[in-house]
Each structure stands twice: as C-alpha cells, then as structure tokens.
DSSP file (Angstrom, degrees, kcal/mol; ACC not computed):
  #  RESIDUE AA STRUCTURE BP1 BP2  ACC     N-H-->O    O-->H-N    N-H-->O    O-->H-N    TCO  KAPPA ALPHA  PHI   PSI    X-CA   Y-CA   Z-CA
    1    1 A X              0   0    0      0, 0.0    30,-2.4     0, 0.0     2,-0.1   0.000 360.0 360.0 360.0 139.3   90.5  113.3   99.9
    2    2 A X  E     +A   30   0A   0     28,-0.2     2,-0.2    26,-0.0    28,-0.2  -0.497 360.0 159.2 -72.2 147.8   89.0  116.2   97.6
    3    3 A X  E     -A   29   0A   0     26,-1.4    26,-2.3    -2,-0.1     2,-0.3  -0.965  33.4-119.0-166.2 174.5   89.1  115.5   94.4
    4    4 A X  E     -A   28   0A   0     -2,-0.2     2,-0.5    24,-0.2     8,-0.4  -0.962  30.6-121.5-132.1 141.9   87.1  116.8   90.4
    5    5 A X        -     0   0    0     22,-1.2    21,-0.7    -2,-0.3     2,-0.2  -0.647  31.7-123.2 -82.2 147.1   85.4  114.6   88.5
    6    6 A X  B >>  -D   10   0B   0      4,-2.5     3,-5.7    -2,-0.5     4,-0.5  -0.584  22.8-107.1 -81.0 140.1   87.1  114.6   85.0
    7    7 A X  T 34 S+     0   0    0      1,-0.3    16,-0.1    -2,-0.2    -1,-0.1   0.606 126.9  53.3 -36.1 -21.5   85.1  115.3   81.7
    8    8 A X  T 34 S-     0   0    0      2,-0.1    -1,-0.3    14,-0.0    17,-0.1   0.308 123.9-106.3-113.0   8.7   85.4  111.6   80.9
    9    9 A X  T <4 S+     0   0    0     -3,-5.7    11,-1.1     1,-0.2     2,-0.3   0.937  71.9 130.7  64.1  48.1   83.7  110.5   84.8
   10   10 A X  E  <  -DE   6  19B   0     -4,-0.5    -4,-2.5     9,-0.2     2,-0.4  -0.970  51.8-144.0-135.8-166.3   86.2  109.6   86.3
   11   11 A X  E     - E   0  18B   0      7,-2.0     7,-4.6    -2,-0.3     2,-0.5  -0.983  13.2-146.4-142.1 113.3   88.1  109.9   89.6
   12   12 A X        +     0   0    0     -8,-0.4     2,-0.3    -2,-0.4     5,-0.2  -0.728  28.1 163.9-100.1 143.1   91.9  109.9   90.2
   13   13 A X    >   -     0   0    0     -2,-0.5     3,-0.5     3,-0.4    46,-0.1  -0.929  63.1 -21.1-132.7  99.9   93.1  108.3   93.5
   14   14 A X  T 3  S-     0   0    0     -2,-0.3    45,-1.0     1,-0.2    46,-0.1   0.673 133.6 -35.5  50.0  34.7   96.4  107.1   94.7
   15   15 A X  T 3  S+     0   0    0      1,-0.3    46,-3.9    43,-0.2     2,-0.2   0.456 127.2  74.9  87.4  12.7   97.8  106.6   91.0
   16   16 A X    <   -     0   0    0     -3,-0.5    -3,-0.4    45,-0.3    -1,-0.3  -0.565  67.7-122.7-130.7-148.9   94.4  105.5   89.5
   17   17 A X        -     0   0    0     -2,-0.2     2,-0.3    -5,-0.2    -5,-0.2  -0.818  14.1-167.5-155.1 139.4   91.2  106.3   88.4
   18   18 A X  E     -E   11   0B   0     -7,-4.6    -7,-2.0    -2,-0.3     2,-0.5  -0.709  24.9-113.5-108.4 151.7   87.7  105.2   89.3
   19   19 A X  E     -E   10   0B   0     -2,-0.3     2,-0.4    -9,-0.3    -9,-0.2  -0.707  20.6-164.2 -95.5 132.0   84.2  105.9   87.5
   20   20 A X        -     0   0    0    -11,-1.1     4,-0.1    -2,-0.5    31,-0.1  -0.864  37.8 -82.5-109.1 150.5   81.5  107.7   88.4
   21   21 A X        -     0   0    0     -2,-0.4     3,-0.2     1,-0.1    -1,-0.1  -0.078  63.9 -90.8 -57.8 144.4   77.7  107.8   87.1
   22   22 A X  S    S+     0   0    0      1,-0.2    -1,-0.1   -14,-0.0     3,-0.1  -0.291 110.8  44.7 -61.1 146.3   77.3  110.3   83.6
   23   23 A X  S    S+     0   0    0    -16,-0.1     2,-0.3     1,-0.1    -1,-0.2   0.672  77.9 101.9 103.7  33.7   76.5  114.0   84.1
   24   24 A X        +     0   0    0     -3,-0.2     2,-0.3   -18,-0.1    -4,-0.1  -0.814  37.6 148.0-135.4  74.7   79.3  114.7   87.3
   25   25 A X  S    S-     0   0    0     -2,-0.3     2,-0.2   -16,-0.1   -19,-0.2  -0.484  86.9  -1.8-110.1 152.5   82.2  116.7   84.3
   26   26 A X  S    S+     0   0    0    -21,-0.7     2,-0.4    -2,-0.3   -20,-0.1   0.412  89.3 137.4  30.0  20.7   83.3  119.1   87.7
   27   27 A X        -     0   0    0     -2,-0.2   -22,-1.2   -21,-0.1     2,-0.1  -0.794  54.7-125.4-104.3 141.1   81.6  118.3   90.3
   28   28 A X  E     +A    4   0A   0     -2,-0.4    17,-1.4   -24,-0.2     2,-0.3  -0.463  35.8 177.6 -83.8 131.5   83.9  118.2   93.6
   29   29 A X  E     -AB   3  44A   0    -26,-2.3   -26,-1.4    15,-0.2     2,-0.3  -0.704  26.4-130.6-131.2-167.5   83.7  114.9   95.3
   30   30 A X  E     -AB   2  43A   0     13,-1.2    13,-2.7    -2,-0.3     2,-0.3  -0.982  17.2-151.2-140.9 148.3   85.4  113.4   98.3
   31   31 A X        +     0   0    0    -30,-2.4     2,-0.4    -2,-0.3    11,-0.2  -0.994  19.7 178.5-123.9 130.4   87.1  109.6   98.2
   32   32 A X        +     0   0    0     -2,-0.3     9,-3.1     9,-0.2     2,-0.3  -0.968  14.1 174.7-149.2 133.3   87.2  107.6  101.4
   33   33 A X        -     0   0    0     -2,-0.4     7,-0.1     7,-0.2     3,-0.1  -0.827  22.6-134.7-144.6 108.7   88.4  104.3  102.3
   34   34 A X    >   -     0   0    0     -2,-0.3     3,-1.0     5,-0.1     2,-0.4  -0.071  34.3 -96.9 -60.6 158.2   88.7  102.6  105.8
   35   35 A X  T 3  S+     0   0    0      1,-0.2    -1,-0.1     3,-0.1     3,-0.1  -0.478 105.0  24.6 -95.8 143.9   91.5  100.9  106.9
   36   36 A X  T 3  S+     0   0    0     -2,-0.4     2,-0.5     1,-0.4    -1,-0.2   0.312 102.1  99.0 115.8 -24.8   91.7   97.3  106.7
   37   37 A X    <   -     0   0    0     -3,-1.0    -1,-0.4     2,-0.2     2,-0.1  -0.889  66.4-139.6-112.9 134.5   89.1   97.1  103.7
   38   38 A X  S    S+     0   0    0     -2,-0.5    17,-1.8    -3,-0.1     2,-0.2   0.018  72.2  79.2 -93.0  33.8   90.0   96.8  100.1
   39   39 A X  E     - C   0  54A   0     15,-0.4     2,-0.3    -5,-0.1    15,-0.2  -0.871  58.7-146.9-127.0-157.6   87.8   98.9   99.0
   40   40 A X  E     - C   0  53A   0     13,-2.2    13,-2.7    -2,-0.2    -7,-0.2  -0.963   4.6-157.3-151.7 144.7   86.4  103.0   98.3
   41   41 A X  E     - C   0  52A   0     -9,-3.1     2,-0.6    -2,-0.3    -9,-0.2  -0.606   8.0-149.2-117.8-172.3   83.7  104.8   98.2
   42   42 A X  E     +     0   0A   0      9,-1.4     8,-1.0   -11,-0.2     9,-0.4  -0.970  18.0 172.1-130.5 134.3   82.8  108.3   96.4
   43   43 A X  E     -BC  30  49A   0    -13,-2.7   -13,-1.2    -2,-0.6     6,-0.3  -0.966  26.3-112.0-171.1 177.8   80.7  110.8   97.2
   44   44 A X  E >   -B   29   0A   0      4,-2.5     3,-4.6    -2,-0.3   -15,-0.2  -0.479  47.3 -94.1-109.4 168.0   79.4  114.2   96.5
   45   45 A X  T 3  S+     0   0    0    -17,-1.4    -1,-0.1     1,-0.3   -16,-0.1   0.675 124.1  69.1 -37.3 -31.9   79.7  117.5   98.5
   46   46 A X  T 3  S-     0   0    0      2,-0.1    -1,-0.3     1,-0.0     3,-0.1   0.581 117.3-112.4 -70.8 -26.6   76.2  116.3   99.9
   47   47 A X  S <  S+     0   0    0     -3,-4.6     2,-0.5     1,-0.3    -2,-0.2   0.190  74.5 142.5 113.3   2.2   77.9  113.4  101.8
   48   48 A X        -     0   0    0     -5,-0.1    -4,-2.5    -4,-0.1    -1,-0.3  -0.609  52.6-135.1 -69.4 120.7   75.7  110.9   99.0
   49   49 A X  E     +C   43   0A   0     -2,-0.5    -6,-0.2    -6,-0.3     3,-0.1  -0.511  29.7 177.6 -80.4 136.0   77.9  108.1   98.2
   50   50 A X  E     +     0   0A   0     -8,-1.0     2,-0.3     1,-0.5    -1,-0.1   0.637  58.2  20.9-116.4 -41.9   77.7  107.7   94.2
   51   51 A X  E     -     0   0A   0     -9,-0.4    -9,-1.4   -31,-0.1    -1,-0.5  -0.920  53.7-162.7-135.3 168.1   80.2  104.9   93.4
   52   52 A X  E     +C   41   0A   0     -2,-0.3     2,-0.3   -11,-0.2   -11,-0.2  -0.972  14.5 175.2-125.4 130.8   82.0  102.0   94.9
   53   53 A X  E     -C   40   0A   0    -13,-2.7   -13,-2.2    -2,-0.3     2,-0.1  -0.945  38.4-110.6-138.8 151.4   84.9  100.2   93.7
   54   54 A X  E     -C   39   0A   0     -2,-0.3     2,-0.8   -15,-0.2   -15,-0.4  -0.290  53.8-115.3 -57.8 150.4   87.3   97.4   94.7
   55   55 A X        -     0   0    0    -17,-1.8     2,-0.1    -2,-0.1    -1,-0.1  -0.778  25.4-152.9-106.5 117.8   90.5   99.4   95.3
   56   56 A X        -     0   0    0     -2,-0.8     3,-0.1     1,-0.1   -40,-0.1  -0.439  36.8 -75.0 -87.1 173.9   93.3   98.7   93.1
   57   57 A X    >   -     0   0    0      1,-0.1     3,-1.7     3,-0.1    -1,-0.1  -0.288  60.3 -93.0 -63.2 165.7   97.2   99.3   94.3
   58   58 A X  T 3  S+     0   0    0      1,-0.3   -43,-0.2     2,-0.1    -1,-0.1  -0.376 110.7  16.9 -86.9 162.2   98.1  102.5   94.4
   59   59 A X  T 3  S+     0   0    0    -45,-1.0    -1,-0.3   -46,-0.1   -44,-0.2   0.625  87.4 123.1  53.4  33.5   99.8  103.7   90.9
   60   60 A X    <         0   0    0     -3,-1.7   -44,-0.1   -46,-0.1    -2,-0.1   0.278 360.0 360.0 -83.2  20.5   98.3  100.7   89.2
   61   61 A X              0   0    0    -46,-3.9   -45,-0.3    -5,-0.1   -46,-0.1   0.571 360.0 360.0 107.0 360.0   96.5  102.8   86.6
C-alpha cells in the first residue's frame, strides 16, 4: 500500500501509525507485510526498506 509520510514521520496503516527516520515530511512510501508474520516493513519509492515495526492490530492507534 502507497502511502505519505506525515510532517511528524510517521506512517498511517490499517488504523495506526508507524515511524520513520527524520527528514521523509512527503516522501511517498510503500508498506508491506507478508502473511503469517506479525510484522511490516517501509520503504521508499527506491524499493529501500527504511523502517520495521512489530505490527499492531489494525485500528489500535
């Protein structure tokens, strides 16, 4: 899924939001998560994965 990082770094996803590294305010990323694994990665238009995060349920904030 496409998604913009927000002025404040972060990245909303299935009713949450995940952090990304300072100095990414607009930059279009994509969020991807396999199935079967509880977590997600991030990554920029370049296909470099930036962050990783445990994956919370979806709309938990």
């Amino acid at each position: 899924m496409e998604d913009c990082v927000t002025p404040q770094g972060l990245v909303a996803f299935r009713g949450n939001h995940y952090s990304v590294p300072p100095g990414l305010p607009g930059a279009q990323v994509t969020v991807t998560m396999r199935l079967g694994e509880d977590s997600l990665r991030i990554a920029t238009a370049g296909r470099a994965v930036i962050a990783q995060h445990h994956r919370a349920p979806d709309g938990a904030g």
